[in-house]
Each structure stands twice: as structure tokens, then as C-alpha cells.
N, C-alpha and C positions, 0 to 999 in steps of 0.2 A: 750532766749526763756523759759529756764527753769525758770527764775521770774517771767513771764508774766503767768506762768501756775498755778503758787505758788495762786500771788492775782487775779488769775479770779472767784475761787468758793466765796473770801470775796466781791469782786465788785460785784456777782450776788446775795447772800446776802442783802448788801446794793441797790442793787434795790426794793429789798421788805419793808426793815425796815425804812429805810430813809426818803422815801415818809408819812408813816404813821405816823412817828415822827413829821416830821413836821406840820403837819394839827394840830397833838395836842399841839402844843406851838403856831401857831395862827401864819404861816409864810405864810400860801395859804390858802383863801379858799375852801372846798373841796366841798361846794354846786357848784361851777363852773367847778367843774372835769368833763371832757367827755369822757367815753371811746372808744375805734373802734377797728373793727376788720378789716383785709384787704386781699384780696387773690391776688398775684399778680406774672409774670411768663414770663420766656421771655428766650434769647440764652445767654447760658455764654462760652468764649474761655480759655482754660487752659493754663500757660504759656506752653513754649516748654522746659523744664526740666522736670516740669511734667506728660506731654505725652510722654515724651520720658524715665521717670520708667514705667508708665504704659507699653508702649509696651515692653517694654525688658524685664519684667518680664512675659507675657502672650504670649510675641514673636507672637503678632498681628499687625495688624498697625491700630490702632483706632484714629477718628480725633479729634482733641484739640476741634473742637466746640461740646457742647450738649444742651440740654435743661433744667432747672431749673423750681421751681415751689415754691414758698412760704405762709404762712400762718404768718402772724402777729398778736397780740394782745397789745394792748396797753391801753396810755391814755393821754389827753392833756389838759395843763391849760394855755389858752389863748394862747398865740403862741409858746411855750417851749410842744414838744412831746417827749415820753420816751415809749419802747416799746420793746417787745421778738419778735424776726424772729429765725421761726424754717424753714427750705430749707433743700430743697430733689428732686429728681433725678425722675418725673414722669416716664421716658423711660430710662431703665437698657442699655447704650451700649453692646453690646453680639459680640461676634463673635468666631466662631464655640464652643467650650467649655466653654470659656471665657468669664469672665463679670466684668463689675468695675461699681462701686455707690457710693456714700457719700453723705450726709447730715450733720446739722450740728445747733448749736442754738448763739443767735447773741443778744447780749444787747443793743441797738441802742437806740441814741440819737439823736432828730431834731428839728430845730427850724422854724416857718412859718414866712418868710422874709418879706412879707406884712399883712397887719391885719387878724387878724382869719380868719373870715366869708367874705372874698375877695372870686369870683371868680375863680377869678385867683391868682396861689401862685408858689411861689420856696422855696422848703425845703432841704436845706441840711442837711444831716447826718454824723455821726460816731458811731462806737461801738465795742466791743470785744466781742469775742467769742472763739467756738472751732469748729473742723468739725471732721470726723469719714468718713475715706476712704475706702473702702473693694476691696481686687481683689478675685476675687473666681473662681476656678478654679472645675469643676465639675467631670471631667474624675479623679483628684485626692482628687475629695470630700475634699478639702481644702481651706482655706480663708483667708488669711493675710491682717491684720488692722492697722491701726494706728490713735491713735488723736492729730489734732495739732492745736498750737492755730492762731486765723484769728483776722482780723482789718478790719473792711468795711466801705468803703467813699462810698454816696450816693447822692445822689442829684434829686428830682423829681419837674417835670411841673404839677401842679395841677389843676382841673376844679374842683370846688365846687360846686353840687346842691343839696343847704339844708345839709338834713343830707346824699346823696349819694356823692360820688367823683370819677373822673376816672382819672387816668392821664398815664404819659410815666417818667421812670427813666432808670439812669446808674449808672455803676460807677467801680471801681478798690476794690478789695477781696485781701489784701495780706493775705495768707496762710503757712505754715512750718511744714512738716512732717520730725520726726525721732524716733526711738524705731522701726522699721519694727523688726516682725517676723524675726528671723534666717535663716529660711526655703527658705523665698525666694533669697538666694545670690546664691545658682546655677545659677539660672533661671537670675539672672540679670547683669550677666558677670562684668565686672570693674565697676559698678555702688560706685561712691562714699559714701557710709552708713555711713559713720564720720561725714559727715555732713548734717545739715537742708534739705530737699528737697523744696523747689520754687515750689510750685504748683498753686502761684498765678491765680487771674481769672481779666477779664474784662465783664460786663455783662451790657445786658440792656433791655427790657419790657416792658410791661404793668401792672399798678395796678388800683385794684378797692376796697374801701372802703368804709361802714358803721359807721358813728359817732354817739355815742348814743345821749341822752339828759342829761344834766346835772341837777341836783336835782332842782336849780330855774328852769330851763326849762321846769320841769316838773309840778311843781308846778303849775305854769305858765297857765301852758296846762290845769288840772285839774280844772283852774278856769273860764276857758271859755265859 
């Protein structure tokens, strides 16, 4: 975990620099780039390692399912998409003092299995990231965090119209927290802190997407 943590700022890095490198040596080109934005949001289940530091440290019993919400920004050339998911927690589980939330930002990679402007499509994904967990406890005005880094497989059913899209995805979030605050090993009785926490998720949704027009596109359009 601790290498995975090392090259994730130089991988997210190289999403920036690499793309741009290449247009200028004439490997893509970038009059066919399109970019999109997507808002998309659905139920995600915590594994049961998980849920079960949350509770032991809040000494609540809160349930592994909640609700997710994400915001993507991207961009695609011809059927290879490359894109940032930032996800977050619209409804804070609470209970009585008690609250846990995380968010978290994801470099995703996907490719459109049938031709672009199909329809209909299947896009799998992958990507790396990180997540940022919070438990807070309000009656001791206190918060214990941790960031640990994630992997998410993805996989969505596409409808295309034009430049709108709507579809349904899922998939598996492997997640590992460790570094927790000190503070909270009272509160979390034998809980094993030597190692990784498993806080994997399994999740699945709805998304809805905007594709822009890519520069011939627009051209295109201007001449009409």
C-alpha cells in the first residue's frame, strides 16, 4: 500500500502532462477530442470489516448500505475515455452524536466496446485513486481521519442521444485504510491497527452525461 501511495501523485501528474505531450508530437488528434461532464449516483455497500470499525469506534450500529453521488470531468478520443471522479457522501449517516463520511478522487480509465456514436455501448473501466474517511464525534468535538488509497472496476450500459447519454453502472471499489489517529483505540477495543482496514465497497447507479463538440464538430456546425 505504501507504493501504491508513493506513484499515485506521479500517475495523477501524468494524466495531465501526457495527454498534452502527445497531441504535440502528432500521436492524436486533438481537433477530435471531446470532452464530458457526468453527474451520476446510486447505493454503495461497505464491506463488513469496514462497518464493523465504524461501529466499534462510535459504538453505534450503522448499516454497511448508504448512498454515493459523483461528479466526473473528462475527455474522449474516439473510443479510449480518460476522466477524474470526485464521490462524496450527499446524506452524512448520523446517529445520535455520531457521523461518518468520505469522499474521495479517482483517475479512471475506459474504453467504448462498440463504436463511439453507437446507441448503445458497454464501457469498462479502471483507475486509482484515494478516499478520505472522517468519523466525528460531536459531544467530544472530535474527528479521526484517514486516506487510503482505492482501485475501481467499473463497467456501464450506455444510451446515447447525440450529445446527451443516460445509462446504469456498477462495480467493486477496493479501498485500505491505516494511519488512524491514536485517539481512537479506546473507543475501538481489539480492533486490529497493524493492519490495512478492508473497507471495500460494491456499488451501482445511475449516470447522466454531457459530451461536448470537438473542434471539427464545431467547425462543422459554424458552417451551416
Amino acid at each position: 500500500m505504501r507504493f501504491f501511495l508513493k506513484i499515485l501523485p506521479i500517475a495523477l501528474v501524468l494524466a495531465f502532462l501526457v495527454p498534452a505531450s502527445f497531441a504535440n508530437e502528432g500521436i492524436y488528434d486533438r481537433d477530435l477530442v471531446r470532452g464530458f461532464i457526468s453527474l451520476k449516483g446510486g447505493f454503495r455497500s461497505i464491506k463488513s470489516n469496514g462497518i464493523k470499525f465504524i461501529n466499534e469506534y462510535t459504538e453505534k450500529s450503522y448499516s454497511k448500505e448508504h448512498l454515493g453521488g459523483h461528479v466526473e470531468i473528462g475527455a474522449e478520443y474516439h473510443q479510449l475515455r480518460t476522466w477524474f471522479d470526485v464521490d462524496f457522501m450527499p446524506i452524512t449517516p448520523t446517529r445520535g452524536n455520531t457521523e461518518w463520511f468520505a469522499y474521495g478522487i479517482t483517475w479512471m480509465w475506459g474504453y467504448k466496446v462498440l463504436p463511439q456514436n453507437s446507441f448503445v455501448n458497454i464501457i469498462p473501466s479502471i483507475g486509482p485513486g484515494v478516499e478520505l474517511m472522517n468519523l466525528r464525534e460531536s459531544s467530544r468535538d472530535r474527528v479521526v481521519s484517514s486516506f487510503g488509497p482505492t482501485l475501481n472496476l467499473e463497467l456501464e450500459f450506455r444510451l446515447q442521444f447525440s450529445q446527451f447519454s443516460a445509462g446504469a453502472y456498477g462495480g467493486y471499489k477496493v479501498i485500505r485504510h491505516d494511519g488512524w489517529s491514536d485517539e481512537s483505540r479506546p473507543a475501538a477495543g481489539d480492533w486490529p491497527y497493524g493492519g490495512d482496514l478492508n473497507a471495500d465497497k460494491v456499488f451501482a447507479g445511475i449516470k447522466f452525461s454531457w459530451t461536448m463538440l470537438n473542434n471539427f464538430q464545431r467547425r462543422e456546425k459554424d458552417l451551416l
